[in-house]
C-alpha positions, 0 to 999 in steps of 0.5 A: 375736237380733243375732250380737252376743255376749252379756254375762256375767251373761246367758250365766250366766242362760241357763246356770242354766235350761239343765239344769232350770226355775228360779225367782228365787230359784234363779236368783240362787243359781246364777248366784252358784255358776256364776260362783265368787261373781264375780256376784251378781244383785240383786233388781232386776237379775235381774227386769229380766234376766228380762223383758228374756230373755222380750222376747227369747224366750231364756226363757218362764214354766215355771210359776205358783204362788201360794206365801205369798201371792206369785205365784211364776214358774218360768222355763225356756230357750226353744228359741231360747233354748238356741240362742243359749247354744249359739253362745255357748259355741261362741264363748267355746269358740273363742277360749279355744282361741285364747288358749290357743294364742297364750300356748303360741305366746309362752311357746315364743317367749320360750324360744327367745329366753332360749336365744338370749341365753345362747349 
């Protein structure tokens, strides 16, 4: 996997399946709840995602079942995989703290600046 930094719902697929295996349906469900209802994961989409994330090693099949005449996966992180969403939340950790800073950095600014105007 490249240092290139991963796309929202691929850091939300990742993170769902960080605490426990989970099938499709799951997935969809907890991606929606981890992202406050922002993303919402087609049928299509999430099963193209998912193919693309075992390609990749990020995620391996947990389990099959046949459930209502249906094979039913069961998907998990991967070791590689908790690896990558590890780094990526580093990253996002790191330039939250940045942003943060810069905002302080610019409302102290701003004030310093008001304070100036009115002397």
């Amino acid at each position: 996997m490249s240092e290139r930094s991963l796309q929202e719902p691929t850091i939300l697929l990742l993170t769902a399946l960080a605490d426990a295996p989970k099938h499709g349906y799951a997935l969809m469900q907890e991606v929606d709840t981890i992202s406050s209802g922002r993303v919402r994961l087609r049928t299509g989409t999430l099963y193209g995602a998912l193919d693309r994330l075992l390609q990749q090693g990020l995620i391996r099949i947990d389990s099959e079942e046949v459930v209502d005449g249906r094979m039913r996966r069961t998907y998990a992180l991967s070791d590689n995989g908790r690896e990558v969403l590890e780094a990526e939340a580093e990253r996002l950790q790191a330039t939250a703290e940045e942003a943060r800073r810069r905002l302080s950095a610019g409302r102290q600014r701003a004030r310093i600046q008001g304070q100036g105007a009115g002397a």
